[in-house]
C-alpha positions, 0 to 999 in steps of 0.5 A, a space after each residue: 438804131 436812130 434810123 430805124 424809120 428811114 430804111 424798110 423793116 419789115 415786122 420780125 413776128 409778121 415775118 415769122 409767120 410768113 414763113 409759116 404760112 410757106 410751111 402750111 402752103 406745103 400742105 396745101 400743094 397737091 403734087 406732096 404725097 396726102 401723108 407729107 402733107 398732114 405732116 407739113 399740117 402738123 408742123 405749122 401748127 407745132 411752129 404756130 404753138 412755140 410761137 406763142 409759147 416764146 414770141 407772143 408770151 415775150 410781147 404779152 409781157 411787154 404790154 404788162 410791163 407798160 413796155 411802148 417803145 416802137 419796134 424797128 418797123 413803127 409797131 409798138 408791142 400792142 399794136 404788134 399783138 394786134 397785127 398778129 392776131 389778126 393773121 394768126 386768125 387767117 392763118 387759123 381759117 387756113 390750116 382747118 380750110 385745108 384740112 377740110 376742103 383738101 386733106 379729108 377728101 384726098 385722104 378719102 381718096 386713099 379710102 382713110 376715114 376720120 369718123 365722128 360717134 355716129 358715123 360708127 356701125 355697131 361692130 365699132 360701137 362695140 370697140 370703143 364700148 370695151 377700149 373706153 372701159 379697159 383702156 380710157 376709163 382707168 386713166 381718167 380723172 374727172 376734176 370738179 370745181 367749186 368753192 372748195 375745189 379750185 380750178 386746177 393748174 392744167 399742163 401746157 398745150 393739153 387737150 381739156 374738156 370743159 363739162 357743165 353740170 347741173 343737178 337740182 337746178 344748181 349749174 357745177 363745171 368740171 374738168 376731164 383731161 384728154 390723156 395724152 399717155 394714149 394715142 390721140 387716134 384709134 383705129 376701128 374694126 372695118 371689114 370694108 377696103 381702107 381704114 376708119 379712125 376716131 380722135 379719143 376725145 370723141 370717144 371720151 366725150 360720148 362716155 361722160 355718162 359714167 363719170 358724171 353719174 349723178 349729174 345731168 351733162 348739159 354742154 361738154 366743150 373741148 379747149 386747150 391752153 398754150 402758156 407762156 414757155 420761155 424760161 427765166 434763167 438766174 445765170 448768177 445762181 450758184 448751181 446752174 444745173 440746178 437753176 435750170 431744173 427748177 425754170 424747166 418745172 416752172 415753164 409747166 405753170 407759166 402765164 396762159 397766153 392763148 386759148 383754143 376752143 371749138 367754134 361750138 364751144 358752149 357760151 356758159 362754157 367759154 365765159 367760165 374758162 375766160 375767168 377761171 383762166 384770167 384771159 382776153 376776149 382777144 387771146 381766144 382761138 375758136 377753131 372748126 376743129 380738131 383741136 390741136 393738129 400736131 397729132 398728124 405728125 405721128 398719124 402720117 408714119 401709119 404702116 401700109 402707106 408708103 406709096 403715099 409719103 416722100 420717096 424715102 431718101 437714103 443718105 449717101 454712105 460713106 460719102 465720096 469724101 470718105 470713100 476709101 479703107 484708109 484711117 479716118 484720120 489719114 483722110 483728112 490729113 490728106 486735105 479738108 472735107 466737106 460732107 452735106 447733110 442729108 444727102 451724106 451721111 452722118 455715120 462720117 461724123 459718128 465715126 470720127 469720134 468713134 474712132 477718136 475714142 478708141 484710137 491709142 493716140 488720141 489723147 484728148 476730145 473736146 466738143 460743144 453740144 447744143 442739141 442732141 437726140 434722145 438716145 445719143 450715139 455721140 454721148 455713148 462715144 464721149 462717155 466711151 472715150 473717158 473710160 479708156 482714159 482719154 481727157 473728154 471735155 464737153 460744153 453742154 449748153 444746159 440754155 438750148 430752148 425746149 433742150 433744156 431737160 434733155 441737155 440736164 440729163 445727158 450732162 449729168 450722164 457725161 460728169 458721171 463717166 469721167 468728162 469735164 462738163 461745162 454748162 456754157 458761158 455766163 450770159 451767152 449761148 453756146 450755138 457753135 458747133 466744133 469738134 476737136 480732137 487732139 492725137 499725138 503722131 511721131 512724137 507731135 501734137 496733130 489736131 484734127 477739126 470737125 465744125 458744122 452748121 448744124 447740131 451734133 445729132 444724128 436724127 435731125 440729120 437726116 430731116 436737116 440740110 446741113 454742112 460739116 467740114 473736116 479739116 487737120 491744118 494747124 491754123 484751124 487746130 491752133 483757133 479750135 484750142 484757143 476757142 475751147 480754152 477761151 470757154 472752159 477757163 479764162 482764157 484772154 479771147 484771142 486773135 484768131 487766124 481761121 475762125 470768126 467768133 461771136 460775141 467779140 469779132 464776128 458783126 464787126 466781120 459781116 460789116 468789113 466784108 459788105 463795106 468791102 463789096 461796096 467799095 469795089 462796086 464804087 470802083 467799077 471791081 466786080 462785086 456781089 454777095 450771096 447769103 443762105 441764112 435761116 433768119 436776117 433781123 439784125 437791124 444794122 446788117 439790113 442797113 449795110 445791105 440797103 446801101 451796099 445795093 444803092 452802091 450797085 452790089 448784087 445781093 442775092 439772099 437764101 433766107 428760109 425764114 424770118 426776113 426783116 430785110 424787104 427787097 426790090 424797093 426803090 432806092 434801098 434794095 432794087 439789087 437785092 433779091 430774097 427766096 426762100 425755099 421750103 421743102 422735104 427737108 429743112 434748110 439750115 445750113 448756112 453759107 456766106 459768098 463774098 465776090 471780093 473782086 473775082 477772087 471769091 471767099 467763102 464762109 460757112 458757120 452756125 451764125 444767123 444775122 440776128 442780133 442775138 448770133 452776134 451779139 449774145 451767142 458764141 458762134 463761130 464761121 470759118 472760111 473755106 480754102 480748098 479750091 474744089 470744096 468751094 467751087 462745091 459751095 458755089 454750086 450748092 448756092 447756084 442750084 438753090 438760086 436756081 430752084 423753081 420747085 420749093 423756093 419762092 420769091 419775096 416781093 417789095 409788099 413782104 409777100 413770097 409769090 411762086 416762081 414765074 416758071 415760063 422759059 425756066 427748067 423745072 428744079 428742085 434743088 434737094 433732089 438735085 442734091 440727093 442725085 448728086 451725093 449718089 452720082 459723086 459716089 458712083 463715079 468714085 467707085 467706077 475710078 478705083 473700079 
């Protein structure tokens, strides 16, 4: 944009890592249960690990590639990857800092104890003598380098041992890969109250002795590579299928963008991994350890510890909407539905097309898949209905980053069965989520629609804050046709009546709709926008915006993580306000509230603001029209804006300060959702009761 300089814009990396600085402060609150915290530990450094696989690694590449043009916020790629690995190092002292100084102790508290070799009793040494002797030793595979026997090409982000040798006065290196087919924690025998584990690299590396017999250990140091990951697709490949098979195989050997070691990583050591792996000074992590901290996602679910992780929170089900013996079918042709997940189950959405498959009427299914879960109940229902004959077609979006193998598989699964594959739309990603089926009743064509903000996936609906609706009216049916004939054939992009499709209409949607909040505020009408978004990059939008609050419209802004916009500065945004809330679940769901002069219109949809949602993907938002499910969506936003628990508030200076709590009612918006998924049930139930 030409006036890229004239509006704050706030760093789209630094942003990102803000957000996950909001993650790691999950971690560190001590009113979490001590395993949920490990957990919000593991998944802020599972984030920071895709970060440099996708964003660092695309930043890396610019720098090669001589790339200097300034950013929207000044920052050139270079002085980008300055900035972020100075707060990549903060954030790096943070995370082990928690671990340390919090988690241990109240772990400790629990009586759970990580010990190192000599901490151990003899009963323990024992173990790990006869578990390294029958279990590690025969899995690994000691790897040396030398002129006749080059550095190896180690898998993406695998925890590694470094081994410098010596025999005759003559210095040799080699290689031991920590297996991750085995558990990353072991147990140990304790006769005392509680429970004593020990991190398998530990174990390993006090066993080197039997792999080096011949050679005297002189240093022995943990370190593990992160690689560039972002997949290179030939979109004109004649098979893409295959084209994506072989940029999956290739992610494996990408460039290495970052290195992790210990702070007590041998010198020698170091400056041979910094050759054998051509790395920067600059891209080098020296961590107070353990490397990689991921592994708690899988330690915080140990068996006996309930008391000490979230309250388990059972979906409502069926939900209120559903709550009757009649026909899925006949529920919603008696007016839309709207379901908000994880508070509601998603059985409602697996049953919809269970029954689809198997209902005699139904005569076709079509449906967009952009991520699925491992063993998908939504595969089996398609590959169910194309074996009773009906016509199943399916875009599986074979480009979904870090899907990309799993969509082959299923894809594959899917031709095989009977039902017409399509692996998206040349240069786009299909990212909308839209179901459609299509029944024949009393002679007719009757369509019934099922859209969402989230992925058809049964596993993250239960950690993800999504909504679906479910709708028959013929206008929706009429654009879900037009949608899917528009991305399996040729079809000319047409003139919908319901729904706002990205590539073609939907920036040019966002910006009549703020233009008309501006107009009205100039005019003295009532005005005011409310978004709940995970991400807001998109350069022109964030104009929009600015101006729309200089004209007086109020903004208030749900963004749970990346913010490009800064709020509360003078003479660009003093009517807006950001939060973002971060919690037990994760907030997805994306919903759209435009005044419109006191006669409100809601959207809800897949999109972000993010150039790449509406420029390079085929989104869809569609409004709703019911008059109770949107004074639903209006309280859903209300409580959210009204959360004092797990949002925080972005100042002018891009920081996310806790919310000033003095005279405000202590709410947490997601359990206020959970009380309230249950109360609508219950009161349903006393009313046909």
């Amino acid at each position: 944009m030409e006036n890229q300089k004239q509006f704050p814009y706030n760093n789209r990396e630094l942003s990102w890592l803000d957000f996950n600085y909001r993650v790691l402060d999950e971690a560190i609150k001590k009113s979490n249960p001590i395993l949920e915290r490990l957990k919000f530990l593991a998944i802020s450094a599972s984030n920071l690990d895709e970060f440099f696989m996708v964003r660092v690694a695309g930043i890396m590449e610019q720098i090669n590639s001589n790339y200097k043009r300034k950013d929207p916020s000044g920052l050139t790629p270079k002085q980008q990857l300055l900035k972020i690995n100075e707060k990549t190092r903060d954030f790096l002292n943070k995370q082990y800092h928690c671990l340390k100084n919090s988690l241990k102790p109240a772990l400790a508290k629990i009586k759970i104890y990580f010990l190192q070799i000599e901490d151990l009793n003899d009963e323990q040494k024992k173990y790990i003598d006869e578990y390294f002797d029958k279990i590690i030793f025969p899995v690994l595979t000691p790897l040396a380098v030398d002129q006749s026997r080059p550095f190896p090409l180690l898998t993406n982000k695998s925890l590694n041992l470094a081994v410098r040798l010596s025999k005759n006065r003559e210095t040799n290196f080699a290689l031991v890969q920590v297996p991750s087919i085995l558990p990353r924690f072991l147990e140990l025998p304790f006769n005392g109250d509680g429970k004593n584990f020990i991190l398998i690299e530990n174990v390993i590396m006090e066993k080197l002795p039997k792999l080096f017999e011949l050679h005297k250990i002189k240093a022995c140091s943990q370190f593990r590579i992160t690689r560039n990951a972002d997949l290179e697709i030939d979109e004109e490949a004649a098979d893409l299928l295959t084209e994506v098979q072989r940029s999956i195989k290739k992610r494996k050997r990408g460039e290495p963008v970052r290195l992790e070691l210990l702070k007590k990583c041998d010198k020698k050591t170091k400056e041979f991994l910094k050759k054998m792996l051509a790395i920067k000074e600059e891209d080098i992590y020296e961590l107070s350890g353990p490397i990689d901290l991921t592994f708690f996602t899988k330690f915080a679910q140990i068996k006996g510890f309930d008391d000490f992780r979230f309250d388990q929170i059972v979906p409502v089900d069926p939900p209120a909407d559903f709550y009757t013996d009649e026909s899925i079918f006949d529920i919603i042709k008696q007016k839309d539905r709207l379901v908000h997940h994880p508070y509601e189950s998603f059985n409602c959405v697996m049953n919809f097309i269970n029954k689809a498959a198997e209902d005699k009427d139904v005569l076709a299914i079509k449906q967009t898949l952009y991520r699925v879960s491992g063993k998908s109940p939504i595969i089996d229902a398609l590959i169910k209905a194309a074996e009773n004959g009906k016509q199943v077609t399916v875009l599986v979006e074979l480009k979904a980053r870090f899907d990309e193998e799993n969509n082959v598989i299923w894809a594959k699964k899917l031709e095989k069965a009977g039902c017409h594959v399509i692996y998206g739309v040349y240069g786009l990603k299909t990212h909308c989520k839209i179901l459609l089926v299509v029944r024949k009743e009393n002679g007719e064509i009757k369509r019934y629609i099922h859209m969402s903000t989230g992925n058809y996936n049964e596993s993250t609906a239960k950690l993800y804050t999504d909504i679906g609706f479910f709708t028959c009216r013929e206008s929706f049916g009429s654009d879900a046709s037009s949608l899917f004939n528009t991305l399996t054939g040729y079809s000319r992009p047409p003139e919908y009546s319901k729904l706002v499709v990205a590539p073609l209409k939907m920036r040019n949607f966002f910006i009549k709709m703020i233009k008309n909040e501006i107009e009205n505020a100039k005019q003295n009408l009532p005005s005011g926008i409310i978004i709940k978004i995970n991400s807001i990059v998109d350069e022109e939008i964030i104009a929009l915006l600015y101006e729309a609050s200089q004209a007086g419209v109020k903004i208030d802004l749900i963004v749970r993580g990346i913010c490009c916009l800064v709020p509360g500065v003078k003479g660009f945004s003093e009517n807006i306000t950001v939060r973002s809330i971060v919690g037990q679940f994760l907030e997805h769901s994306r919903i759209y509230k435009f005044c419109c002069a006191e006669n409100p219109q809601f959207f809800i949809g897949s999109a972000d603001l993010m150039a790449r949602n509406l420029d390079k993907r085929v989104e869809v938002i569609f409004p709703i029209e019911d008059e109770q499910i949107k004074l639903r969506i209006d309280k859903i936003l209300n409580i959210m804006l009204h959360d004092t628990t797990n949002a925080k508030i972005q100042n002018s200076y891009t920081k996310y300060v806790k919310i000033d709590m003095r005279g405000k009612e202590k709410i947490n918006s997601q359990r206020y959702f959970v009380k309230g998924a249950k109360q609508r049930l219950n009161d349903l139930k006393q009313k046909y009761e």
